[in-house]
C-alpha positions in Angstrom: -21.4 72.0 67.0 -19.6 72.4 70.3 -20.7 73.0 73.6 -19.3 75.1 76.0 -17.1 73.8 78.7 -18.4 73.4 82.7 -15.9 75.9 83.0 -17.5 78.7 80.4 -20.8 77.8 81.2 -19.6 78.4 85.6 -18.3 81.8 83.9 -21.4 82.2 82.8 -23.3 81.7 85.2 -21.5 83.9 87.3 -21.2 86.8 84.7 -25.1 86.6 84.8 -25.4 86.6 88.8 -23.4 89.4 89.0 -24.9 91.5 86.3 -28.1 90.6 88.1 -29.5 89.7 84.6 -33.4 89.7 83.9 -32.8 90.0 79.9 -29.7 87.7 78.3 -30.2 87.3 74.5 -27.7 84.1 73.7 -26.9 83.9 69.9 -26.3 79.8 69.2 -28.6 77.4 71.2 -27.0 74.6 70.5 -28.8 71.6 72.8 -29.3 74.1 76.0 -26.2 73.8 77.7 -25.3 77.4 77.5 -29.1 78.8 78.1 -29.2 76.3 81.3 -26.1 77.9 82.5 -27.1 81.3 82.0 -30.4 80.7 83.7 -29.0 79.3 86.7 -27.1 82.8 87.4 -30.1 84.8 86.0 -32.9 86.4 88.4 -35.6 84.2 88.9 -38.1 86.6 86.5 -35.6 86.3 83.9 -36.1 85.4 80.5 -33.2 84.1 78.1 -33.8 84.7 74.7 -32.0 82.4 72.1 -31.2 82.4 68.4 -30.6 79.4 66.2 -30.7 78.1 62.6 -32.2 75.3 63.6 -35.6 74.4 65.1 -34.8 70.9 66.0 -31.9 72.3 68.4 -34.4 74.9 69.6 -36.4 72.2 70.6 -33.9 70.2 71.9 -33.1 73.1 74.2 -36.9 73.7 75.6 -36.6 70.2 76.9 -33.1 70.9 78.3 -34.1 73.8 80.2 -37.7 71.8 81.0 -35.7 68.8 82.6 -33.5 71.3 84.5 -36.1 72.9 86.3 -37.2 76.3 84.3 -40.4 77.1 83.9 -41.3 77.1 80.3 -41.5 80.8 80.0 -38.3 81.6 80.9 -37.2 81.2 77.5 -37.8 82.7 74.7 -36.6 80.4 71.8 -36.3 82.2 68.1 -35.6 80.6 65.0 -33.5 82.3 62.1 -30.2 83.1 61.3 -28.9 86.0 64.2 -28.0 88.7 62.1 -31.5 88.5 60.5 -33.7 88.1 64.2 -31.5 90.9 66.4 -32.5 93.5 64.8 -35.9 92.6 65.7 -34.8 92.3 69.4 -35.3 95.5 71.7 -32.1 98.3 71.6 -30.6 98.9 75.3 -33.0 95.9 76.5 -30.7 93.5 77.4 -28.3 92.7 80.5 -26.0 90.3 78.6 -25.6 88.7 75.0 -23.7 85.8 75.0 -22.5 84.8 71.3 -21.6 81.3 70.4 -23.1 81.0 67.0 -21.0 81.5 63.4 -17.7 82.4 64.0 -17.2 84.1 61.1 -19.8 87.0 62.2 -18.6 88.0 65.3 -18.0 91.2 63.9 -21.6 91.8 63.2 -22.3 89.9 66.3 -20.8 92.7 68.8 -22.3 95.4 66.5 -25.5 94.1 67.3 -24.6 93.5 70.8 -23.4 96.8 71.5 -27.4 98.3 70.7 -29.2 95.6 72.4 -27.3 95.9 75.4 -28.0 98.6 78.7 -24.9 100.5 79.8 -23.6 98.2 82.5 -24.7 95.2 80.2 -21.8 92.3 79.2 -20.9 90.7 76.1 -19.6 87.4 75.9 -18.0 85.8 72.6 -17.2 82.0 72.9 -14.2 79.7 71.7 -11.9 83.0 70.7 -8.7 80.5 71.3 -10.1 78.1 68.4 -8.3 75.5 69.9 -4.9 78.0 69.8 -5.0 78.6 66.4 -6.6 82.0 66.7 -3.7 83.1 67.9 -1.3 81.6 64.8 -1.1 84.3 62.4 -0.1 81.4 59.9 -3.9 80.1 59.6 -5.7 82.5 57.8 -9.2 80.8 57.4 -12.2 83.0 57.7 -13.7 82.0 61.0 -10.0 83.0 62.5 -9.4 86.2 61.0 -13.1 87.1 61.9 -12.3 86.0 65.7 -9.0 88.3 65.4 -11.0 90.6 64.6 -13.5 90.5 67.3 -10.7 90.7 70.1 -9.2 93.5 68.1 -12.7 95.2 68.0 -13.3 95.0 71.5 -10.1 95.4 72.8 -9.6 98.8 71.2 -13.3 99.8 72.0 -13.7 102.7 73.9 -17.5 101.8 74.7 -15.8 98.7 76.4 -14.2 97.5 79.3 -12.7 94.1 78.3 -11.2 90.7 80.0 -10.7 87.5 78.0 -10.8 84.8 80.2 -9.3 81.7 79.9 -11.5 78.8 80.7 -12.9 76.3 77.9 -11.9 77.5 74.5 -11.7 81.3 75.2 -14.4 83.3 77.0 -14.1 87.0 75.5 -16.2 89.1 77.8 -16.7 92.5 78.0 -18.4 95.4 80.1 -20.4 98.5 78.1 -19.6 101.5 79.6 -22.2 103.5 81.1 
């Protein structure tokens, strides 16, 4: 499990100010470091709601985001694999989706993200470089084709006004057209 970088997580925090984000839905919890981010740019009635596999790190990240400051009910923490709980999650309800989870549904991940966000609303895909062998068409593992494939998807996406930025491992972001 990674974390993002202090330079993807200042991204991200900015990405949220700017949207002026009351809803993010982030797909990957990891230990928080991400959700703390993304609450620091939210509005102060915002709720981040986050997706993981795995409790423990779910509960590793209430304390996180506890210890930073945020009341407990500004997150919303959801166990279950993502492609199983965002369907569940409200269409056009969300300001930003941030996706750090499996790499090898991105795919799926921006489907979903393209109904649960508003128009105006940002999606975010983390680590797109893979350390710079995304971009090697010589490695052909799964989890890189699938992040070709995202940046492919979004990048010829009509609905979408796209930037990848390049701070930590790759910070693929992009605007849904109103």
């Amino acid at each position: 499990m990674r974390a993002v970088s202090s330079g993807a997580g200042s991204a991200l925090r900015l990405l949220a100010a700017t949207a002026d984000a009351k809803a993010v839905a982030e797909i990957g919890t990891g230990f928080g470091v991400s959700g703390i981010h993304l609450l620091q740019g939210m509005r102060r009635d915002g709720v981040l709601t986050t997706v993981d596999t795995e409790p423990d790190r779910l509960q590793l990240a209430k304390q996180a985001f506890v210890a930073a400051g945020f009341a407990a009910n500004r997150a919303r923490l959801i166990p279950g694999p993502a492609l199983e709980v965002l369907p569940r999650l409200t269409d056009g309800g969300y300001d930003l989706v941030f996706c750090d989870g499996d790499r090898a549904e991105y795919p799926d991940y921006l489907a979903e993200s393209l109904r649960l966000l508003r128009p105006g609303g940002l999606v975010c895909f983390s680590g797109v470089f893979a350390e710079g062998r995304a971009l090697d068409a010589a490695h052909q593992h799964p989890d890189l084709k699938a992040l070709r494939e995202v940046v492919r998807l979004v990048r010829d996406s009509e609905l979408l006004v796209p930037a990848l930025l390049p701070t930590g491992d790759g910070l693929l972001c992009a605007v849904k057209r109103h």
